[in-house]
N, C-alpha and C positions, 0 to 999 in steps of 0.2 A: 333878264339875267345878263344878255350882255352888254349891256351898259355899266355894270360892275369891271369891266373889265378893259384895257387898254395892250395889254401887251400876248393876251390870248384869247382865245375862244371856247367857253365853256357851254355844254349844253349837257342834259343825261337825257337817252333817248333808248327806250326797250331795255332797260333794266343794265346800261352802260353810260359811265359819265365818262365822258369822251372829250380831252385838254387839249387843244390843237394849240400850235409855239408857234404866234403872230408878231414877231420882230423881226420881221425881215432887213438885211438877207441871209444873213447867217444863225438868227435866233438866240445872239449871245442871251445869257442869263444874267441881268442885272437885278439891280436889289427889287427894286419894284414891281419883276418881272417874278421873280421868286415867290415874293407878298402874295402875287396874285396866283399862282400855282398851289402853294398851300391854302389858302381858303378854298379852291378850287375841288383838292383834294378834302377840306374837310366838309366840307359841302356834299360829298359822294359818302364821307363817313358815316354822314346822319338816316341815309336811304337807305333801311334793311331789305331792300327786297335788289339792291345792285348786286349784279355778278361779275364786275370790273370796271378797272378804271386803264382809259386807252390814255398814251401820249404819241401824238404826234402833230408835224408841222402842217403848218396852215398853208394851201396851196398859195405857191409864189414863191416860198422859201426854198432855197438853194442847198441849206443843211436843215439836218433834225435838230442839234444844236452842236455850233462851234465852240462849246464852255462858256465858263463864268466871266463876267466883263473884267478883264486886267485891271480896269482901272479906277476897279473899286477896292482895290486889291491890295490899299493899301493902310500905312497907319489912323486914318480916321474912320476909315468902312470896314477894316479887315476883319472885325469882331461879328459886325452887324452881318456882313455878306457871307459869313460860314455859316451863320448861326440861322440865318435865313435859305442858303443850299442844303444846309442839313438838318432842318426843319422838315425838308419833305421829303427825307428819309423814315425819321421819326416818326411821321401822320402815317407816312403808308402801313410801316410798320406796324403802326397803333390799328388801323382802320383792319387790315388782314383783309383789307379786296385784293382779290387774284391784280395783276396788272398785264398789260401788254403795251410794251413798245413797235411802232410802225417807224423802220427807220429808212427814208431815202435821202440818200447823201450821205454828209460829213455827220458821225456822231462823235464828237472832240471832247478830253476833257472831262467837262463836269456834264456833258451830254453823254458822253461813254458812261460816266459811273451810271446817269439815270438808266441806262442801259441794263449793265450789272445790275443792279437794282430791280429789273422787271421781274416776272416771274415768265413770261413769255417774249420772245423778241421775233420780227416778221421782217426781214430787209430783202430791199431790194439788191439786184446788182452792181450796183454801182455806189453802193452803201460804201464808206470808209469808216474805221474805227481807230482810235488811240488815244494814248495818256500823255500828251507833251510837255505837261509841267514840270518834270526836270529839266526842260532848255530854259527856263523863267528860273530856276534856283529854287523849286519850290519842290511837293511830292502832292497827289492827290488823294486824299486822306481815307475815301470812300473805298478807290480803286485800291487802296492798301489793304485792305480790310477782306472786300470782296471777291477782288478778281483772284486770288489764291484759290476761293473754295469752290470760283467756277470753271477754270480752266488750267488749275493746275500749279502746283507752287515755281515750278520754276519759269514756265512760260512767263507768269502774271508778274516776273521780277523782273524779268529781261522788258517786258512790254513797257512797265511802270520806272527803271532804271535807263532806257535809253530812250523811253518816249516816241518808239518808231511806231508806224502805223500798219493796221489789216487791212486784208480787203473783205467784203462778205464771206466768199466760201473759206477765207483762211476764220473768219470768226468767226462759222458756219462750223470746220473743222473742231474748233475749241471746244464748242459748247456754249460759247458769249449769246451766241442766234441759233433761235427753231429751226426759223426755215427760210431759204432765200428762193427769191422769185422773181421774174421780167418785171418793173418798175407801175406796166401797166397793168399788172395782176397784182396790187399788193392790196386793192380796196376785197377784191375778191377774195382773198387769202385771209384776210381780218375778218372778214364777215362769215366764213366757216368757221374761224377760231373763236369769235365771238357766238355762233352759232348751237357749239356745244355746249360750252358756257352758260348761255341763256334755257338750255334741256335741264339744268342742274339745281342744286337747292343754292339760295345763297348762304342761307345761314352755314351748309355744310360745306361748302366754298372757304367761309371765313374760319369755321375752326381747322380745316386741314389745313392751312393756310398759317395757322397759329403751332400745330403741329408741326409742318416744313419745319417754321424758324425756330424750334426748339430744339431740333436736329443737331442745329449747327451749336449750341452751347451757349455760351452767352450770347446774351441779344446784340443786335448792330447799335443799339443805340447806349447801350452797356461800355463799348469796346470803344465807338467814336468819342464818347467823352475822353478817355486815354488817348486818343488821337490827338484829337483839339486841343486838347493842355500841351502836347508833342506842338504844336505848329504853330499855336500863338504862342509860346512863351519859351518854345526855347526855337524854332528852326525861323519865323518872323523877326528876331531879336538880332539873325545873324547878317553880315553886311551883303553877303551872296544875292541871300533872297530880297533885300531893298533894291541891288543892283540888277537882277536880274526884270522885275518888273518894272525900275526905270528903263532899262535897255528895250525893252516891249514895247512900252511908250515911245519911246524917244528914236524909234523904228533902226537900233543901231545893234551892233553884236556885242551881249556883255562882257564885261573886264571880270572875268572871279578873282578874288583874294584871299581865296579858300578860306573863310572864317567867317 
């Protein structure tokens, strides 16, 4: 099984397929890195008897993930690299395994949305979290969507519009994280969580699970299509967001032209 794989580490072990993020050092999210997380994910889909699917970094990594690669981010990948990040919204979505994120370090970005995204989140102290793509001219199309119904509509505007950062116990506070713990207690802390997990039905895991996202009204993968046509066709189109992720690139402070 791992030899399918180059940019992570997939194994399912006691009724948990558990995705460790092997690009060190900071586990940006490139396309092929993406590739390999949704199969990952769909490969957990097909096992009826899983009670979750874990994400976290492969020891040696410095973050859980620093986001999506900039610098794919643009006119010839920009289609392919959304549609491959929010692919494994979609699976999860589809599959309805409970999830849990283990976050030590930086979760940035499109590592925050997968955050958002969990159903369970377990960080350590020294966790950071944030959405910085409006310094890039951009917005994060997940964290749009999401972080309103987890922490709150105005917090999730301010976080997502100024792109400033938390620290655990501030996103600990929110609601973003279950529970924070010493960095060296975080294998232990997963392994209780996963431990209840594992007493439970999965099937009845997967429908309350289907239930949760019903809650919320339309589904996430409903609402991100209205996103995505928002991002590539019209906020992609404008000279901001070309300049902002030249300026990333080109390691300088961008010029805006407000258009």
């Amino acid at each position: 099984m791992a030899g399918k794989f180059q940019n992570i580490s997939f194994e399912i072990e006691d009724r948990v397929g558990r995705i460790r993020f092997a690009r060190p050092p900071l586990n940006v999210f490139n396309i092929a890195m993406m590739g390999e997380i949704n199969r990952a994910v769909a490969e957990c889909a097909t096992d009826r008897s899983l009670v979750a699917i874990l994400f976290e970094a492969a020891p040696g990594a410095r973050a859980f993930s620093a986001g999506v690669a900039v610098e794919e981010h643009v006119e010839e990948t920009i289609y392919q690299m959304l549609d491959s990040f929010h692919g494994i919204f979609r699976a999860l979505e589809q599959s309805a395994k409970p999830t849990v994120a283990v976050v030590d370090g930086a979760a940035l970005g499109g590592g925050c949305e997968l955050v958002a995204g969990c159903d369970i989140v377990i960080a350590s102290e020294r966790a950071r979290f944030g959405q910085p793509e409006i310094k890039l001219g951009v917005f994060p199309p997940v964290a749009a969507l999401l972080l309103p119904r987890i922490i709150g509509e105005k917090r999730a505007r301010e976080l997502v519009l100024t792109g400033d950062l938390i620290d655990a116990q501030e996103a600990a506070r929110l609601g973003l994280v279950n529970a924070v713990v010493p960095a060296e207690h975080l294998e232990r802390k997963t392994q209780e969580v996963l431990g209840k997990l594992r007493e439970l039905s999965a099937s009845a895991l997967e429908m309350t699970r289907r239930a949760l996202d019903m809650g919320r009204g339309l589904s996430l993968s409903e609402t991100l299509s209205q996103v995505e046509n928002l991002y590539l066709n019209e906020l992609m189109k404008t000279e901001d967001a070309r300049e902002g992720v030249r300026a990333f690139m080109e390691k300088r402070k961008p010029v805006w032209r407000n258009r």
